[in-house]
C-alpha positions in Angstrom: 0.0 0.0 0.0 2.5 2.4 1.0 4.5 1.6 -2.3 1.1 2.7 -4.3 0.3 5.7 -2.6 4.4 6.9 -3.2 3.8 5.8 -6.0 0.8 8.3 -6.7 2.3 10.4 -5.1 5.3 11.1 -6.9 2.8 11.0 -10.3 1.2 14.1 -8.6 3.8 16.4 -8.2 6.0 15.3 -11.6 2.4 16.2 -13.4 2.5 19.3 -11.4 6.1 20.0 -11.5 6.1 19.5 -15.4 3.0 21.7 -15.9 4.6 24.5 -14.1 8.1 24.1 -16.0 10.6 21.4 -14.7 13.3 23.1 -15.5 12.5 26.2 -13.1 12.9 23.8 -10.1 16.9 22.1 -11.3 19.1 24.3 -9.2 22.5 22.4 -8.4 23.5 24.8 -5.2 20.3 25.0 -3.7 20.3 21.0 -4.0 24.2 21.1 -2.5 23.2 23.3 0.1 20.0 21.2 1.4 21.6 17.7 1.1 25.1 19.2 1.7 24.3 20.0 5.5 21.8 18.1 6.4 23.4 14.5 5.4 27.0 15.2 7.6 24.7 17.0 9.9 23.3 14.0 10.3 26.3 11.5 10.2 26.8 12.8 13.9 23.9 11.9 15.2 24.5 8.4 15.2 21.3 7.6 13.6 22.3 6.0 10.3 21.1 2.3 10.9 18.2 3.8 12.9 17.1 5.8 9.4 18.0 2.6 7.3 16.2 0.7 9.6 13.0 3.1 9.5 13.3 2.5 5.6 13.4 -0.8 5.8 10.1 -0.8 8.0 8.1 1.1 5.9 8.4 -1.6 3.4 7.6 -4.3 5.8 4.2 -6.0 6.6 5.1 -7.6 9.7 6.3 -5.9 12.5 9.5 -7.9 13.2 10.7 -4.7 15.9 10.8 -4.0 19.4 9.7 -1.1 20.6 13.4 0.5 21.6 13.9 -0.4 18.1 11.0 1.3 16.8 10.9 4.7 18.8 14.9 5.2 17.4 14.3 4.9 14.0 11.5 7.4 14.6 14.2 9.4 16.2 16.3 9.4 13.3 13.6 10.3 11.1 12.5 13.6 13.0 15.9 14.3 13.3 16.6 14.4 9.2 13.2 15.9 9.2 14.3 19.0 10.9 18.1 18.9 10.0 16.1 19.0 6.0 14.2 22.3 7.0 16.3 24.0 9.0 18.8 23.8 6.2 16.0 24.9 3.2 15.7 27.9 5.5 19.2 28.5 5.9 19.5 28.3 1.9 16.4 30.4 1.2 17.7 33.1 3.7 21.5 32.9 2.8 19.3 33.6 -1.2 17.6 36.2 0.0 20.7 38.0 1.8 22.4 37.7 -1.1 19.7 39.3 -3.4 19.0 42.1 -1.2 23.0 42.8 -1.1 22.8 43.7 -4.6 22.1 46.0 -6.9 19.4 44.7 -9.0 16.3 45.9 -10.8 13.0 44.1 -10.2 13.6 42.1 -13.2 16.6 41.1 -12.4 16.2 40.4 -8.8 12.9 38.1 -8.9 14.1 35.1 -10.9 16.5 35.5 -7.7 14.1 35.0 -5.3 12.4 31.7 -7.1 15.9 30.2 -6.8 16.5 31.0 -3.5 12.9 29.1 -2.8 14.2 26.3 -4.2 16.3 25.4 -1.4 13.0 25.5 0.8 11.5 23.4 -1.9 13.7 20.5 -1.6 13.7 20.7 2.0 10.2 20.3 2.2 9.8 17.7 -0.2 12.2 15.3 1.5 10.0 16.1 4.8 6.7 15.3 2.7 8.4 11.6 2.0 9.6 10.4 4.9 6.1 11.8 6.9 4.2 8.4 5.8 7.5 7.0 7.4 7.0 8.2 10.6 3.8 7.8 11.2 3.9 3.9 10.4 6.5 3.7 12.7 4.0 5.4 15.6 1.5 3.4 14.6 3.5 -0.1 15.1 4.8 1.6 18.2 1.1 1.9 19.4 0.5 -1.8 18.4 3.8 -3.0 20.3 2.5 -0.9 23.3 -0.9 -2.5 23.2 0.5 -6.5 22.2 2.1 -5.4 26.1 -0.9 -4.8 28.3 
């Protein structure tokens, strides 16, 4: 199930990023900035196996986990989650700084802005993915919880 829905998903916004222009959304720093600090950001958490076991999870049917288990893989997906927007915003802001720095005409200046959104874009779309992830993992928590009483 969770496979379709991604699956629809993902149909969704490429019929919506395609209608809108695909290539206004390809940006190569904004990308290196978002995934640049929020992957060795992450690397010091310790969470790695926690995240690739919250992957693994979402594709599973049975739920094979204890509970410890369970809450630190949700762990390492909130972390990421907010690691991925607080660095969008530091991208989008570090954008905007930039822009209003400058000496630019409005013409100039707003296909600046849409850029510097971008980083906010990609931020935000990793968060929409992995927010099916973590609320699997609550719900299996819940289940472990009650399997207990």
């Amino acid at each position: 199930m969770y496979l379709i829905a991604l699956f629809l998903t993902f149909s969704v916004m490429l019929i919506t990023i395609f209608w809108g222009g695909i290539f206004y959304l390809f940006d190569i720093p904004s990308f290196i900035v978002v995934f640049g600090i929020s992957i060795p950001l992450f690397g010091i958490t310790g969470l790695w196996n926690d995240f690739r076991r919250a992957i693994k999870i979402a594709y599973s049917k049975e739920n094979l986990y204890e509970i410890y288990e369970l809450k630190k893989s949700l762990l390492a997906i909130k972390a990421f989650q907010v690691l991925l927007i607080f660095s969008g915003l530091y991208g989008t802001i570090i954008g905007f700084i930039g822009i209003l720095q400058g000496d630019y005409r409005p013409n100039n200046f707003l296909p600046l802005i849409s850029v510097s959104l971008i980083t906010l874009f990609y931020s935000i779309t990793a968060i929409l993915l992995m927010i099916p992830i973590s609320y699997r993992i609550k719900s299996l928590i819940l289940d472990k919880e009650e399997e207990s009483k």
